[in-house]
BAVO-12660 format. One record per residue (C-alpha): x, y, z; residue in three letters. Coordinates in pm, whole numbers, padded with zeros to 5 digits, always signed. Layout:
residues N
XYZAla;...
END
This chain:
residues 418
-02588+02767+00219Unk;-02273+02649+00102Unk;-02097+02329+00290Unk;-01828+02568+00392Unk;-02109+02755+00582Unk;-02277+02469+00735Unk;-01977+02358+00889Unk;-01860+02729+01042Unk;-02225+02751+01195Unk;-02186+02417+01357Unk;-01848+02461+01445Unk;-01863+02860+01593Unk;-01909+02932+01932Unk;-02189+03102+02070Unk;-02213+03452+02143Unk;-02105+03581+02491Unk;-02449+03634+02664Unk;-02317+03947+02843Unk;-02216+04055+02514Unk;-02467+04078+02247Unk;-02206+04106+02009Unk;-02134+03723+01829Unk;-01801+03668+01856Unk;-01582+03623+01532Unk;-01504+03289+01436Unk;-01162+03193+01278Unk;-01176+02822+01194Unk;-00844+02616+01371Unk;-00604+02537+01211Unk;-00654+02175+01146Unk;-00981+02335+00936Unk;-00784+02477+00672Unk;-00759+02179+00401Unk;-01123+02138+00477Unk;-01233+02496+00387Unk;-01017+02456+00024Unk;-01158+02115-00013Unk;-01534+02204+00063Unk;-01488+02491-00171Unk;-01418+02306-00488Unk;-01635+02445-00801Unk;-01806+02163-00976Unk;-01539+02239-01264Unk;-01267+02177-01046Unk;-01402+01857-00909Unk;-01478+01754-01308Unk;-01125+01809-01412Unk;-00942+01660-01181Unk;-01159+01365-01175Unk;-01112+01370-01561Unk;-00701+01426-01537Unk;-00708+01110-01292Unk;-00415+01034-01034Unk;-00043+01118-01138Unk;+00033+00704-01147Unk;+00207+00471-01432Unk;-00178+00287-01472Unk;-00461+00467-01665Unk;-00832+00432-01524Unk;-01141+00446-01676Unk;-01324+00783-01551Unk;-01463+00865-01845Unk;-01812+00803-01722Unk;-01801+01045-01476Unk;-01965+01390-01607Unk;-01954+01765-01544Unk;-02316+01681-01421Unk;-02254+01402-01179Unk;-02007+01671-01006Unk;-02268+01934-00991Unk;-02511+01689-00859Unk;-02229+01529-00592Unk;-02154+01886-00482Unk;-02522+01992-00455Unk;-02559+01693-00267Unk;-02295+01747-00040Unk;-02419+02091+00050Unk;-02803+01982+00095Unk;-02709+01697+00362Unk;-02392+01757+00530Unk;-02535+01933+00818Unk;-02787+01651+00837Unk;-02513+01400+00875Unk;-02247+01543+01077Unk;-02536+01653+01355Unk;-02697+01335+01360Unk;-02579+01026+01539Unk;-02737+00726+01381Unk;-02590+00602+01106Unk;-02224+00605+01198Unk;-01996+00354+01275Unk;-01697+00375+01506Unk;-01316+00267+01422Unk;-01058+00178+01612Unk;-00877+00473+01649Unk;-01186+00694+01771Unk;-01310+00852+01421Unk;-01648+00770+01274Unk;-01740+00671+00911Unk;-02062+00644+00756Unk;-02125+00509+00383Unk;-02371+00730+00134Unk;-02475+00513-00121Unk;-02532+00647-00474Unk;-02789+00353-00501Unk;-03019+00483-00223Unk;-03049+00854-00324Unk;-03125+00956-00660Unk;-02978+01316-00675Unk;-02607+01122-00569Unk;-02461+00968-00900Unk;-02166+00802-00722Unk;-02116+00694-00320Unk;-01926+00848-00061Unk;-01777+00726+00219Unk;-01736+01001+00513Unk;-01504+01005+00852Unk;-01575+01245+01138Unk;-01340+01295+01416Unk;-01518+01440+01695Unk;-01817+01604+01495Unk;-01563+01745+01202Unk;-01505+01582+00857Unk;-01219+01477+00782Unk;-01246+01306+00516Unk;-01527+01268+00221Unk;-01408+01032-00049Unk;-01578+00985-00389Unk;-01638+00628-00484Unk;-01615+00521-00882Unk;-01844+00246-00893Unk;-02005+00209-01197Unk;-01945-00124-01438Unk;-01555-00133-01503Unk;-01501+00255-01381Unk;-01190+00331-01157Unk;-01037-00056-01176Unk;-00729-00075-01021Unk;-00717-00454-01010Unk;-00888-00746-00920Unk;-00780-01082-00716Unk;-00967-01429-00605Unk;-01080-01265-00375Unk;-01072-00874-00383Unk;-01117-00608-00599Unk;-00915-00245-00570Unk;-01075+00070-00736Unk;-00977+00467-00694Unk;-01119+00683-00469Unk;-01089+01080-00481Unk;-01105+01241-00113Unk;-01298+01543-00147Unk;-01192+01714+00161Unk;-00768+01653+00103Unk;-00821+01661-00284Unk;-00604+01301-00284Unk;-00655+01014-00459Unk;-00680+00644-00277Unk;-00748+00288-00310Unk;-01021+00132-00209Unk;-01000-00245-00142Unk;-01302-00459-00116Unk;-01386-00821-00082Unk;-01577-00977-00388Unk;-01926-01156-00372Unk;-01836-01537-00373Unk;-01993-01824-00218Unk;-02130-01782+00156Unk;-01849-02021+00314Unk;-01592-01849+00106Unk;-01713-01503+00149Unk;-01726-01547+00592Unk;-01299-01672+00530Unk;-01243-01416+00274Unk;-01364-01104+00558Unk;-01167-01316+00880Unk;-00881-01304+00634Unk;-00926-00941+00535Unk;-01033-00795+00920Unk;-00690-00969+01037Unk;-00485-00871+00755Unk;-00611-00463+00855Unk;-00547-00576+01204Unk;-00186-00643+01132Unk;-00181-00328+00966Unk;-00286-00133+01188Unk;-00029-00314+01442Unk;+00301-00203+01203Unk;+00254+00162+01142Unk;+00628+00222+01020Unk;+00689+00451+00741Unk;+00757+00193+00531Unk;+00443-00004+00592Unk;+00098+00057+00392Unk;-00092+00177+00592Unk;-00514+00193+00642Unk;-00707+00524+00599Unk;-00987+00407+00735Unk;-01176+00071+00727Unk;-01528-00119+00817Unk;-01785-00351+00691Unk;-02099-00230+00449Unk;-02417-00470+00365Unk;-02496-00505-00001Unk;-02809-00514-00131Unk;-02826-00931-00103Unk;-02765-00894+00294Unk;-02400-00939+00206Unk;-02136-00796+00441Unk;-01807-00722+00265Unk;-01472-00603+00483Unk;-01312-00315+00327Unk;-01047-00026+00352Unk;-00930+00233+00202Unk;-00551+00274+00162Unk;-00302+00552+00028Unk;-00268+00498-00392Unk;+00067+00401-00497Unk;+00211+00539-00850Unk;+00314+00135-00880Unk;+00440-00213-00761Unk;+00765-00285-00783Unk;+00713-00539-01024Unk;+00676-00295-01293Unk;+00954-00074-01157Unk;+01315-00086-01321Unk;+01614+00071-01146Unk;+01800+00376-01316Unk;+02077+00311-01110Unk;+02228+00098-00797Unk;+02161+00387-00533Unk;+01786+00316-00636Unk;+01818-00096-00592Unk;+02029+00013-00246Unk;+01761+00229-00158Unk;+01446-00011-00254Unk;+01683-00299-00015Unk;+01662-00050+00276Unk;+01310+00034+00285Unk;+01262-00318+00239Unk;+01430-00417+00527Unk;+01284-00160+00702Unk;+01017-00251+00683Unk;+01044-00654+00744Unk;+01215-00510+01041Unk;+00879-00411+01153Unk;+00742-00737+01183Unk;+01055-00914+01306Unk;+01081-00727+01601Unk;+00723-00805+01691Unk;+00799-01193+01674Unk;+00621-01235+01316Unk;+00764-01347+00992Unk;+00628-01196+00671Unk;+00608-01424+00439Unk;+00531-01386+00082Unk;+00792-01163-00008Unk;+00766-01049-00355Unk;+00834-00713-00562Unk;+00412-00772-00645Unk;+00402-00725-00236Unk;+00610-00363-00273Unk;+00447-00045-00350Unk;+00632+00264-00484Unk;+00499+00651-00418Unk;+00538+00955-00557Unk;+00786+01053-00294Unk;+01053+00725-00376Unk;+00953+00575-00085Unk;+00925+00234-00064Unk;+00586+00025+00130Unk;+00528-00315+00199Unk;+00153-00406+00163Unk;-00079-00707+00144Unk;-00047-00891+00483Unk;-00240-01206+00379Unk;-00033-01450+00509Unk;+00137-01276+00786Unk;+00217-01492+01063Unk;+00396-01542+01408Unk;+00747-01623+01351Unk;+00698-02002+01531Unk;+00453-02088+01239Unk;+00629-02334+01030Unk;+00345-02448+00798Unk;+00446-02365+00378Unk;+00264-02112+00248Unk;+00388-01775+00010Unk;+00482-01741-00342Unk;+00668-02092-00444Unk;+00978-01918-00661Unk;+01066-01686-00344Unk;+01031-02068-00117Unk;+01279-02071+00116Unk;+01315-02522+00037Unk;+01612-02555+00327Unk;+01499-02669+00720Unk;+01416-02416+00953Unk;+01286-02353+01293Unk;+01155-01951+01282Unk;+00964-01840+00965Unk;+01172-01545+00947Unk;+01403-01677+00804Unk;+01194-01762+00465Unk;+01176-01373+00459Unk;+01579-01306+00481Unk;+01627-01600+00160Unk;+01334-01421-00036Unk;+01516-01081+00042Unk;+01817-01200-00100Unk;+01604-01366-00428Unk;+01413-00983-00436Unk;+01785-00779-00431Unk;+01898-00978-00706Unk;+01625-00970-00875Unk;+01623-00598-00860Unk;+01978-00571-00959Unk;+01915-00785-01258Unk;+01658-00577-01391Unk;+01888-00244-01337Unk;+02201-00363-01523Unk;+02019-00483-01839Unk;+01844-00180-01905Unk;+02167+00006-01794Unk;+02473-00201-01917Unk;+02805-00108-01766Unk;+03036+00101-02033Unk;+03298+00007-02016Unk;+03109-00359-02038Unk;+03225-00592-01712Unk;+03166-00886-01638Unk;+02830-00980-01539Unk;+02717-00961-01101Unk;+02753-01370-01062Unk;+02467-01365-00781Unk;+02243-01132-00914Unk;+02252-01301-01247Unk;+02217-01676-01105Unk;+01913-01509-00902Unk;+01735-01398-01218Unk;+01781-01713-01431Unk;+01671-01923-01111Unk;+01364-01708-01100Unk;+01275-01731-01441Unk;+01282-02064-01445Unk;+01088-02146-01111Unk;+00805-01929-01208Unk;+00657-02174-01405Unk;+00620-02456-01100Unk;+00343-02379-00873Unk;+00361-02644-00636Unk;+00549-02664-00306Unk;+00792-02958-00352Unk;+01114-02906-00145Unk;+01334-03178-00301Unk;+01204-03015-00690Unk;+01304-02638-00516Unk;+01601-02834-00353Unk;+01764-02923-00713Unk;+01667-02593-00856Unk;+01895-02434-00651Unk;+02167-02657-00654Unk;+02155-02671-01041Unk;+02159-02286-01029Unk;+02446-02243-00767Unk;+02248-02034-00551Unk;+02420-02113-00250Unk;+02767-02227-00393Unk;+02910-01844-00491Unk;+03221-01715-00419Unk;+03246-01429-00168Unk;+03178-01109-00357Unk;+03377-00770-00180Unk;+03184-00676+00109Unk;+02981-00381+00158Unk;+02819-00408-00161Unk;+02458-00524-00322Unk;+02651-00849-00453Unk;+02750-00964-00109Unk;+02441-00865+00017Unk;+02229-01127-00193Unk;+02515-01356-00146Unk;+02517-01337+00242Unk;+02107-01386+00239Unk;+02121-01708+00000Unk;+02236-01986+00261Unk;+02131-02339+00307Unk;+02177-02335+00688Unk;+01964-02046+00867Unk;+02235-02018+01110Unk;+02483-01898+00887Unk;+02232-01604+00714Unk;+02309-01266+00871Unk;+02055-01141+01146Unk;+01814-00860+00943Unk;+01998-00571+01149Unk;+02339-00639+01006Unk;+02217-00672+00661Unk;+02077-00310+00710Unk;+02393-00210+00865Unk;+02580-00313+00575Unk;+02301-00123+00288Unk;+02324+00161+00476Unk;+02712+00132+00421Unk;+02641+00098+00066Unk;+02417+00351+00015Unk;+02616+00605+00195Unk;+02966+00463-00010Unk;+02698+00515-00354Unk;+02563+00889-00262Unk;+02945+00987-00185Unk;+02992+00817-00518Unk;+02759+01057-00721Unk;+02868+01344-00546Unk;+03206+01318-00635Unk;+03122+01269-01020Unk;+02898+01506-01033Unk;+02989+01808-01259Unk;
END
C-alpha cells in the first residue's frame, strides 16, 4: 500500500450505513501538495537530493544514494499509518501541530532521520535530515550548527539549526538562549522576519537534550551579497527597516545589526534572523558586534540599532559603487565611503572600549558630514550617524524617506528604459 493510500483510508469517511454504497472520497484541498509529495519515485527523491537547493553555497550530498531513497521511501510507506494513528510519541508546539523525530540511528531499514509535523492527524510536513559526518553543512557557530533539510511532503529545502554538544553548564545556557531566541521569533512574524517552521527539543544518545528548529533556507547572507544597482541597496534599507520596525514597536531593540544578521531569498526579499541578543529597549548593558557599536550615551537601546542602520546602508552602498563605478566617473558618496573605511578599520578591535570607538569616529568624520540632498541613500546614512540620539530621525521617517527614494529610483528606470 502506497503512503498515498494509507493516508486516503485514514482520511475517507465512512460509508453511509443506509447506503451500502462507500462514498467517493476527493481529498481537500489543503491535501493536494501532500498527494504530489507522497508520490515521489525513489528517482525523483535521488535527483533532487543530488541537484541540491538553488543557493550561492554548495553542500556535500554526495553520500546520499539511489538506495538510501528507496529504503527512506519504503520506509515511509511501511510506518506512516503506524505513526500518524498512534498517539505516543508526539510532541506538541505552540501553535497546535505535533512533531515527532524518526531517528535513522534506531531503525536499520532508515538510512537518514526524519522529523514529521501533524496538524490534526494529517502530515504536513516530513523533512529528510542529512546527518552523516560533514553531509549537508551549512555552517557552524560556538554554539550551533545549521545543516539542510529536504521536506518530503512540500518538496522544499530548509535549515535545520541545532545546538552543539559542549560542556553541561554551557550546554543548559546555550538551549535558555536558543528556546528564547525561537520565542522572540515566534513573537515578530512580519514578512521580513525569519521565521520558525517548526521547533522542539530531542535527547541524544548521552541523555543530552539539544533545542532546535527548523527554518526556511536562504540562497545567502547579505554579507556575501553585492548590489547591481541603488534600487537594490534602497530596497535591502526598506526591508531592513521593516523589519527593525517589528521589534521597535514591541518596545525591544535589536541589537547586533549586521549584513551576517540579513538573509536574502530567492524571491529578493530581504529577512532579519538570529535573535541572540534581542532585548527590551530599556536594556542598556553593551553587547552586539563591536564595529556596528553605537560608542555615544543613550537611554533606549534602539537607538544602537538606528547608528548600525546607518553603518549597514553605507556599507551596502560602498560595496555597489565599486563593483559598478559611475560613467561618467563622479565624485565619490562622502558618507558611504567614510562608512566603509571606518568599518574596515574597526573590524580588527574586538573589545568594547567607548573612548577607542569614540576616536575612531571622530578620526573618520562619521558624524561631522555635510548635509547630502535629501531624499536620497546619502542623506539617509548621514541622518542615522549622530552623536546625540535626540537628533537621529525616529525609524518611521527614515522609512518614509526610502520609500521616497525607492519610488524617485523605479520612476528612474522606467523612464530610461528602452
Amino acid at each position: 500500500m502506497t503512503i498515498y493510500n494509507i493516508l486516503g483510508t485514514i482520511n475517507a469517511p465512512q460509508s453511509d450505513p443506509e447506503n451500502p454504497t462507500p462514498a467517493l472520497y476527493s481529498p481537500p484541498l489543503k491535501q493536494e501538495p501532500l498527494k504530489s509529495a507522497l508520490t515521489l519515485s525513489p528517482s525523483d527523491l535521488f535527483q533532487k537530493i543530488s541537484k541540491g537547493p538553488s543557493t550561492k553555497k554548495t553542500f556535500n550530498l554526495k553520500k546520499f544514494e539511489q538506495q538510501d531513497a528507496i529504503k527512506t521511501l519504503d520506509f515511509m510507506n511501511s510506518h506512516l499509518k503506524e505513526w500518524l494513528e498512534e498517539p505516543a510519541g508526539w510532541s506538541s508546539l505552540d501553535d497546535g501541530r505535533e512533531v515527532r523525530r524518526i531517528r535513522g540511528k534506531e531503525h536499520r531499514d532508515l538510512p537518514r532521520t526524519l522529523t514529521l509535523v501533524r496538524e490534526n492527524g494529517q502530515l504536513q510536513n516530513a523533512y529528510l535530515h542529512f546527518n552523516k559526518k560533514n553531509e549537508g553543512d551549512v555552517q557552524e557557530g560556538s554554539y550551533n550548527k545549521v545543516k539542510i533539510v529536504f521536506d518530503l511532503i512540500t518538496q522544499e529545502w530548509a535549515a535545520y539549526r541545532t545546538i552543539k554538544s559542549q560542556t553541561p553548564s554551557s550546554l543548559i545556557d546555550a538551549n535558555k538562549q536558543a528556546l528564547e531566541e525561537i520565542r522572540l521569533q515566534n513573537t515578530f512574524k512580519g514578512p521580513y522576519i525569519q521565521s520558525v517552521h517548526a521547533s522542539g527539543q530531542h535527547i541524544k544518545k548521552d541523555n543530552e537534550t539539544h533545542v532546535w528548529s527548523l527554518q526556511p533556507l536562504a540562497k545567502l547572507d547579505a554579507f556575501y551579497w553585492t548590489p547591481q544597482s541603488e534600487l537594490e541597496v534602497a530596497s535591502f534599507a526598506q526591508h531592513t527597516i521593516l523589519a527593525l520596525k517589528e521589534l521597535h514597536d514591541k518596545g525591544y531593540a535589536y541589537r547586533d545589526l549586521k549584513s551576517e544578521n540579513i538573509l536574502i531569498y530567492p524571491n529578493g526579499v530581504f529577512k532579519l534572523t538570529d535573535f541572540g541578543l534581542v532585548t527590551p529597549s530599556g536594556e542598556l548593558g553593551l553587547c552586539g558586534t563591536p564595529s556596528f557599536l553605537y560608542p555615544f550615551q543613550r537611554t533606549d537601546s534602539r537607538t544602537d540599532d538606528l547608528w548600525a542602520l546607518g553603518l549597514l546602508v553605507g556599507e551596502k552602498m560602498k560595496d555597489h559603487l565599486r563593483s559598478h563605478p559611475c560613467v561618467p566617473p563622479a565624485p565619490p558618496p562622502p558618507c558611504a565611503t567614510q562608512v566603509f573605511s571606518y568599518l574596515k578599520k574597526v573590524e580588527k578591535h574586538s573589545d568594547f572600549d567607548l573612548d577607542l570607538w569614540k576616536k575612531e569616529v571622530d578620526q573618520y568624520r562619521l558624524t561631522d558630514q555635510k548635509e547630502p540632498k535629501p531624499q536620497t541613500l546619502e542623506h539617509v546614512i548621514w541622518s542615522l550617524l549622530k552623536k546625540k540620539p535626540k537628533k537621529m530621525p525616529s525609524l518611521e521617517n527614515v522609512l518614509k524617506e526610502v520609500n521616497q527614494i525607492l519610488e524617485n529610483l523605479k520612476n528612474q528606470k522606467n523612464h530610461t528604459s528602452p
